[in-house]
N, C-alpha and C positions, 0 to 999 in steps of 0.2 A: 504494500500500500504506500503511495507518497509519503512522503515524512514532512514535519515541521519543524522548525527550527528556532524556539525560543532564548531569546538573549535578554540580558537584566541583572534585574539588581530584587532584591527583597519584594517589591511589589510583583514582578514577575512568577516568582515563588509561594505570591502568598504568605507571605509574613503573617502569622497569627489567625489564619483559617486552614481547614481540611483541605486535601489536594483537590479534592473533586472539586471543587470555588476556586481553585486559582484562576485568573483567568484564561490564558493562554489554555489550558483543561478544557474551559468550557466554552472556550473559543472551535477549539474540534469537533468537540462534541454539539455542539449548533452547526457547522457547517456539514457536520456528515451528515445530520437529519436534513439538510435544506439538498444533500445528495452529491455534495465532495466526497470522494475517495481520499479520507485524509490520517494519515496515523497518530496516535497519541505524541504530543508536543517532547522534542528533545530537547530536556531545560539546561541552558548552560546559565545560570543566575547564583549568585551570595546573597545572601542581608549585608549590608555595609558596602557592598563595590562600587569602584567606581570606573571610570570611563578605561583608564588605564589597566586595571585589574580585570575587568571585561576580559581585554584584547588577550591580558596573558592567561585567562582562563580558556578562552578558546585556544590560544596557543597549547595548551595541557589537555586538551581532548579531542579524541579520536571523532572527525568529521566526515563525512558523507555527503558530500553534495555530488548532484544537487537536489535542494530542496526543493518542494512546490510552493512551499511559503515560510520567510524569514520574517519574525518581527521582533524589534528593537525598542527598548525602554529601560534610559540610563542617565543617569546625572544628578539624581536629589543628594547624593554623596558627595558628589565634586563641590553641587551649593553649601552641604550641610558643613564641611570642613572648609570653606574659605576660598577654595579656589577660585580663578579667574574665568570669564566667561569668555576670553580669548583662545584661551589654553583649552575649556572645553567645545570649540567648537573645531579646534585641529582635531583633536584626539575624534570625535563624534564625526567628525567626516572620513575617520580611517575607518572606524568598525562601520558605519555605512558603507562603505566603498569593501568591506571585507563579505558585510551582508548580501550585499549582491552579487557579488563575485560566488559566492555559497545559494542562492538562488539561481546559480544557470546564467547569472549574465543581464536576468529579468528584473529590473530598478521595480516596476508595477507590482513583482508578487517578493516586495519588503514592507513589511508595515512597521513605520516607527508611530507611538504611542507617546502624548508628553507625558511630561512629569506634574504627578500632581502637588498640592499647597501642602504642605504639611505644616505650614504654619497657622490653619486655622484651626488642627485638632488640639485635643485636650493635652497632647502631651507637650503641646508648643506654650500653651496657657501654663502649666503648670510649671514650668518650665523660665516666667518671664523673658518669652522669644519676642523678638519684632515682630508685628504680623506683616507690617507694612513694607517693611526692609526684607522680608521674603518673600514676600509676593512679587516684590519688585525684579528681584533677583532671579527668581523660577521665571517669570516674563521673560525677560533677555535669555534668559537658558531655553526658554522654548521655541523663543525668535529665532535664536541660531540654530535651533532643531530643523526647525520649520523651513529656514531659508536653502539649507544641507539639500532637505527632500525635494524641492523645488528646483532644486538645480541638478539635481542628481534624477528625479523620475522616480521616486519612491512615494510612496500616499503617507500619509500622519494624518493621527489622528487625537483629537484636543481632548483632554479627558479631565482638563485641570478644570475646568467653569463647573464641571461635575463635583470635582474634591470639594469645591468651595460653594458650593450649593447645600450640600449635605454633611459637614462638618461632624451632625453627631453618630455619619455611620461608619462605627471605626472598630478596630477589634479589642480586645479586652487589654491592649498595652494602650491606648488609647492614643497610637499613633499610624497604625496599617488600617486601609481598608477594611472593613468587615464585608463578608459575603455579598450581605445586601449592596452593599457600594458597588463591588464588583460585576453584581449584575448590572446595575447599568452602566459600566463601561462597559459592558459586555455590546450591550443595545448597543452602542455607540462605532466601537470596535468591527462586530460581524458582518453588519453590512458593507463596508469599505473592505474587508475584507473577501465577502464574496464575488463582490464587484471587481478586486484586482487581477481574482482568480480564473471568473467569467472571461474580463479583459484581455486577458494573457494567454487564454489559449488558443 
C-alpha cells in the first residue's frame, strides 16, 4: 500500500493523546474511507525538536521513498528557545526541499501544517509567557513557512487561527492539543490533502 511520511515535532506525535488522535493517524484513516490506498503514517517526530534535529533524525532513519504523501510540521521549538526566524527559514526550506525530494519529486503531495499558538494555553498562562510576543513570533515563523510553500509548490495548511480559537482544548499538560482540537485540524488538514492527492495523479 502507499506509504506516508510524517515529519515533526510533538504535535505530530500527539503529545498527551492516544495514537489513534494523532493526527497524521487520523489523517489516513479519513483518507482511506474517502478511498486513498494509503498506509499507516511513518512518524519521524520528538517532543522538543527542532528544525535542525528534524533533519538529523531523518538523517538516522531508514527511508523509503517515494512517498504518496509527505507532511511537514516544525518550528514551535526553534520559537520556544529563542531562535531566529532567519535561521528558521534556511533550515525549513532544507527539510522542505528534503520533503519533496522523498515525495517522488511531487512539491503538491507535501503538506506543510503551521505551527500553532501555544501561547494562549494554560500552560503559557501559568507560566507568565507573552501572549502577545508569541503570537507575534509564531506569525513571522509561519510567514516564512508559508512563503517556502509558495515558492516551492507545496500546499500548507493554517491550523494556528484554530489553536487560538479554542485555547481550552488542550490535553491534560495543558499545553498539546487534546483530541478534540485535533479533530478539527483534522477538518482543516484532509481536504487539502485529498485534493493534493486527486491533483497529483
Amino acid at each position: 500500500m502507499p506509504a506516508y511520511l510524517a515529519l515533526g515535532d510533538s504535535y505530530t506525535i500527539g503529545e498527551g493523546v492516544v495514537a489513534e488522535d494523532r493526527w497524521p493517524v487520523a489523517l489516513a484513516r479519513q483518507l482511506r474511507a474517502e478511498g486513498v490506498a494509503l498506509d499507516e503514517p511513518h512518524l519521524i517526530a520528538v517532543t522538543g525538536w527542532t528544525t535542525d534535529e528534524l533533519s538529523r533524525g531523518m538523517d538516522e532513519t531508514a527511508l523509503t521513498p517515494p512517498y504518496l504523501l509527505v507532511s511537514l510540521q516544525i518550528g514551535v521549538n526553534n520559537q520556544y528557545r529563542g531562535r531566529s526566524d532567519a535561521d528558521y527559514r534556511v533550515e525549513f526550506s532544507t527539510l522542505l526541499a528534503r520533503a519533496i525530494t522523498l515525495a517522488g519529486g511531487c512539491a503538491e503531495r507535501v503538506l506543510v501544517v503551521s505551527i500553532p499558538d501555544w501561547g494562549v494555553t494554560r500552560f503559557a498562562d501559568e507560566r507568565g509567557c507573552e501572549r502577545t510576543a508569541i503570537a507575534q513570533e509564531l506569525d513571522v515563523y509561519n510567514a516564512r513557512a508559508l512563503a517556502e510553500c509558495e515558492r516551492a509548490g507545496a500546499r500548507f495548511v493554517d491550523i494556528t487561527r484554530i489553536s487560538r480559537a479554542h485555547p481550552e482544548l488542550v490535553a491534560e499538560d495543558g499545553l498539546h492539543p487534546s483530541a478534540a482540537q485535533y479533530r478539527l485540524w483534522l477538518a482543516a488538514i484532509a481536504p487539502v490533502a485529498l485534493q493534493a492527492l486527486t491533483a497529483a495523479d
